[in-house]
N, C-alpha and C positions, 0 to 999 in steps of 0.2 A: 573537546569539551562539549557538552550536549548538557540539554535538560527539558522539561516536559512538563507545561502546567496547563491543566485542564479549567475550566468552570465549571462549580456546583451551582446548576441551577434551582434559582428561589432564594438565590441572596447575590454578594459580593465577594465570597470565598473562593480561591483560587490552590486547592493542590499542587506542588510542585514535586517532578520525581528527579533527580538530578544523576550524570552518568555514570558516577561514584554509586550507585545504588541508594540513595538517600534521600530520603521526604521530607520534607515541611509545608504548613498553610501560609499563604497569606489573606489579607480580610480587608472590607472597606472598612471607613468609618461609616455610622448606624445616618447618617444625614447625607451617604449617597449608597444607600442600600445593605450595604455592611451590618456586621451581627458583632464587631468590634471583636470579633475571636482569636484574633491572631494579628503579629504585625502589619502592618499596611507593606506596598511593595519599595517604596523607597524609603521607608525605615529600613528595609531587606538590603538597599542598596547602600545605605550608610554603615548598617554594619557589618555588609561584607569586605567594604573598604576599612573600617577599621581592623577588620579581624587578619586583616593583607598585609596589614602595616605591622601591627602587632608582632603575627607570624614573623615576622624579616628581623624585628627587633631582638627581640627572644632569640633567635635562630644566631642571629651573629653575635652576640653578645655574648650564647652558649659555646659556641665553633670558637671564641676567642679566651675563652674560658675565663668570664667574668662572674662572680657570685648572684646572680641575678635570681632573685626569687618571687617577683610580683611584675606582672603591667598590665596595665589599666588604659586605657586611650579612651577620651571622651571626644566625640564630635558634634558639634552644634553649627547651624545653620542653615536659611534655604529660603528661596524667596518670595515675597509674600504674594504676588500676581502671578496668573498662569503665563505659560506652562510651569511656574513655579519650580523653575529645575535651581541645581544648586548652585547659586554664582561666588558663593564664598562657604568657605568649609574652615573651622580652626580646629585645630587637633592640640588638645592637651593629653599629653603624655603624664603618665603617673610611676615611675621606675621606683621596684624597692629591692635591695640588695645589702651585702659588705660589701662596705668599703669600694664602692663603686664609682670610677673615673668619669669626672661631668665627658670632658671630650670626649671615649671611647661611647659611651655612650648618646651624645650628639651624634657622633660622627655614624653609630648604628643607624637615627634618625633620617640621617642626611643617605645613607645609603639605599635605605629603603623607600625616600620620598624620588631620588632620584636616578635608581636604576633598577630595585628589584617590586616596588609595589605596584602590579599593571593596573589596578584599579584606583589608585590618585594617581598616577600619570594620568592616566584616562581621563579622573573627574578634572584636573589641573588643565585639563584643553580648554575649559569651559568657568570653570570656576578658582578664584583666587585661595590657596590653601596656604594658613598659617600657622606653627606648631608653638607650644609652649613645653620646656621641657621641668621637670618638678620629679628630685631623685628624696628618696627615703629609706635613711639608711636602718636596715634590720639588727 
């Protein structure tokens, strides 16, 4: 995996080209040079950890062939002193389906927090992560 972010000089925008062939910005906030264009970078890192977790939910839940037609994960947290890194993370999950089994669908959760999402394992070295799970049925 590889990826490639350059600096546009005359602000706090940072290009990103990733090895998938794929671009996105990121942006300061306007109070440390930022032009507020584009996510900042560790919004980037929250929600590529959500979109990890997600992926793995969706993914076995489909492979298990459960009716699953919506998820949503919301992440909140980080700390307020520098380096401000993330010491606690909660994740509320938001599943909407028929007729969808609480456990299979935990148990998705618990698969993905504990064997297939490398990016909360990762953040979970450093910060405390808690899920809430909240099923809606379609």
């Amino acid at each position: 995996m590889e990826c490639k972010v350059k600096w546009i000089d005359g602000g706090m925008s940072f290009p990103a080209e990733t090895g998938s062939n794929h671009a996105f910005v990121m942006d300061g906030a306007p109070d440390a040079g930022g032009r507020n264009l584009a996510p900042r970078p560790m919004e980037m890192l929250l929600a590529g950890t959500g979109g990890c977790t997600a992926f793995d939910v969706v993914e076995i839940l489909k492979k298990r062939r459960h009716a699953i037609t919506g998820c949503e994960v919301s992440l909140q947290e980080r700390a307020e002193t520098e380096p401000k890194v993330f010491t606690r993370i909660h994740f509320h999950f938001r599943i909407s389906g028929k007729q969808l089994k609480p456990d299979a669908v935990a148990r998705s959760i618990t698969l993905s927090k504990d064997k297939y999402c490398s990016a909360s394992i990762m953040l979970g070295k450093t910060a405390l992560i808690t899920h809430y799970l909240e099923i809606v049925e379609d």
